[in-house]
C-alpha positions in Angstrom: 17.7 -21.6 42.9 18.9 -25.1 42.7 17.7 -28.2 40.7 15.0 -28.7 43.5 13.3 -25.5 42.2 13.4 -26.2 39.1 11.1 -29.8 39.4 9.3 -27.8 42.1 8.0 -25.3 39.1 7.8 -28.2 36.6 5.4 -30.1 39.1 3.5 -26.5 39.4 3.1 -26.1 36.2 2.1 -29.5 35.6 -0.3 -29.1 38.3 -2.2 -26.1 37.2 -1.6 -26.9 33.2 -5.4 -26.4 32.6 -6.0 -23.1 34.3 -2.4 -21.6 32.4 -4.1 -22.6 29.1 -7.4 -21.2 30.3 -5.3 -18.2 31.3 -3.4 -17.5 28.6 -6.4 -18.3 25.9 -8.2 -15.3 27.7 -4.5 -13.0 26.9 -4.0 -14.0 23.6 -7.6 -15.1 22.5 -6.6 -17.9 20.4 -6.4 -21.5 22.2 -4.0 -22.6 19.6 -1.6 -19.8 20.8 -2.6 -20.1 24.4 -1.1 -24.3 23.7 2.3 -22.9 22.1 2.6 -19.9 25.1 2.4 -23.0 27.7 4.8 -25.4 26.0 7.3 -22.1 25.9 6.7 -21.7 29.5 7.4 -25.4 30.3 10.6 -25.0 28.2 11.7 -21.4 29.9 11.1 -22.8 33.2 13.2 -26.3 32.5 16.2 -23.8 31.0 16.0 -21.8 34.7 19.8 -21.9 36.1 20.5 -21.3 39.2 19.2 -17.7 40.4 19.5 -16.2 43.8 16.9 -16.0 46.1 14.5 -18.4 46.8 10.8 -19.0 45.2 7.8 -19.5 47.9 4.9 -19.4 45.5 5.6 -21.8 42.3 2.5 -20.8 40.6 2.6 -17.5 40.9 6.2 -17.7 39.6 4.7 -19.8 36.2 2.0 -17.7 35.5 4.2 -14.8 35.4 6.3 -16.6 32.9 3.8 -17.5 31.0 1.9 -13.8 31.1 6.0 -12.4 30.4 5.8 -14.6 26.9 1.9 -13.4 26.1 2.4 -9.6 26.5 6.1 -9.9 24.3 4.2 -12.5 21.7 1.7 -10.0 21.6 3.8 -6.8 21.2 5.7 -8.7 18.4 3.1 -9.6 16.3 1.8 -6.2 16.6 4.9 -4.7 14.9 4.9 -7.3 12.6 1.2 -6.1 11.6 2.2 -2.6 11.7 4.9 -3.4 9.6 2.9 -5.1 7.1 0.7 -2.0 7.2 3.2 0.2 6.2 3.8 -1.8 3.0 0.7 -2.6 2.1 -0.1 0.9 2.2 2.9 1.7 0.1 1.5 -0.6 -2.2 -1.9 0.9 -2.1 0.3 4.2 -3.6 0.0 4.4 -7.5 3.1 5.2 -9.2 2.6 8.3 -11.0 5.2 7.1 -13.7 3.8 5.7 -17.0 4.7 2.6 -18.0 6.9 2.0 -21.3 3.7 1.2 -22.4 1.9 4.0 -21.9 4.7 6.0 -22.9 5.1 4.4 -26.3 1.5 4.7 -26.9 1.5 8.3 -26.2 4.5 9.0 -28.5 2.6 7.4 -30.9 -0.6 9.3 -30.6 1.3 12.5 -30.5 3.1 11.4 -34.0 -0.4 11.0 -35.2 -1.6 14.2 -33.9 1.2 16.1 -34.9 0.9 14.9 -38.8 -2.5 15.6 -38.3 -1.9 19.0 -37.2 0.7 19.2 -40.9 -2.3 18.2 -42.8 -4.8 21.3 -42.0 -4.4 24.4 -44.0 -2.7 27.2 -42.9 -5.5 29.3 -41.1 -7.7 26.8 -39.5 -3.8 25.4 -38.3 -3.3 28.9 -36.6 -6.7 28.9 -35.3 -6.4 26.2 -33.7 -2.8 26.7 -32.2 -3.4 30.1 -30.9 -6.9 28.9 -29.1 -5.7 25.2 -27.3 -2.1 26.2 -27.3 -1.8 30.1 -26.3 -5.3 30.8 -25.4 -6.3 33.1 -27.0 -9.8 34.1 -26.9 -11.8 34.2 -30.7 -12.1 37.7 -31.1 -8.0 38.2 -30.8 -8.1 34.9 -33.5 -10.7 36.8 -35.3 -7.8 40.1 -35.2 -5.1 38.3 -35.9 -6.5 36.4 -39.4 -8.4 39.2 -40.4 -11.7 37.2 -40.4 -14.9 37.6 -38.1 -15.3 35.4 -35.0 -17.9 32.9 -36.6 -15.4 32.4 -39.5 -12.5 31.5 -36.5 -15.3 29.1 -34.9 -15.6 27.3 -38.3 -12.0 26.8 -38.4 -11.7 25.5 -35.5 -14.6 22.6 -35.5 -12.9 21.8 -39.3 -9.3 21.8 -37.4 -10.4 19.6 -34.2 -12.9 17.1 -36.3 -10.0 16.6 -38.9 -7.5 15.8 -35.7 -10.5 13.4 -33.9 -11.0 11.5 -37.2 -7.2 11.6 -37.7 -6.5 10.2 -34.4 -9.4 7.7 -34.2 -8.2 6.0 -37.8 -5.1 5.6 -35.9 -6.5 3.9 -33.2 -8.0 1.5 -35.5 -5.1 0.6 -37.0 
């Protein structure tokens, strides 16, 4: 393809500049896009070099430039939104990790629990260790402290409401 070619497809494009933007607004479905796909057809087919073989339908020859630039504009901004996807979804994942924060503030609150804990006397202490920590059921309490099941469920409210007040003056603070 010689120089001739080349201002033979500038003139068809030229020519049929309306109906490339009306076809490549219907590809893309943006006008604004369909204006930028055209002027990168114009400047494709001003770049041609000489190829072999000889063109016998100019317009034909521009619109499958200009459809070649719509489908790979198209593919690449799909990946780019695919890409995009992908990390917005991976910022969509919490991180399960506290934050210094959070971790301070628990250290804290377990400090305040564990004087707490220091504070109650020895049995409803027990009580309450062997129930929240082992699980163990109030009859085997009961067994264990020599003292009936009701007494077991008084020592445990007294040892969880001192802990709750305990903790809840320390939030205050």
């Amino acid at each position: 393809m010689g120089r001739q070619d080349v201002s033979t497809l500038i003139a068809s494009f030229r020519d049929n500049y309306r109906d490339l933007l009306r076809f490549l607004t219907r590809r893309t479905g943006d006008a604004e896009r369909a204006a930028d796909l055209a002027q990168d057809t114009y400047v494709k087919l001003a770049a041609l070099g000489p190829v072999g073989g000889e063109i016998r339908n100019p317009r034909a020859y521009v619109y499958r430039v200009a459809g070649n630039l719509a489908i790979d504009t198209l593919r690449r901004d799909r990946r780019i939104a695919n890409d995009f996807t992908h990390l917005e979804a991976a910022d969509a994942v919490a991180d399960p990790t506290p934050s210094q924060e959070t971790h301070a503030i628990a250290r804290q609150r377990l400090g305040r629990l564990e004087a707490a804990l220091d504070e109650l006397q020895p049995r409803p202490r027990l009580a309450l260790l062997l129930n929240r920590v082992e699980g163990r059921t109030f009859a085997e309490i009961a067994r264990r402290l020599g003292v009936s099941e009701s007494m077991v469920a008084k020592y445990l409210a007294q040892a969880l409401q001192h802990c709750r007040d305990r903790l809840d003056r320390g939030d205050n603070e």
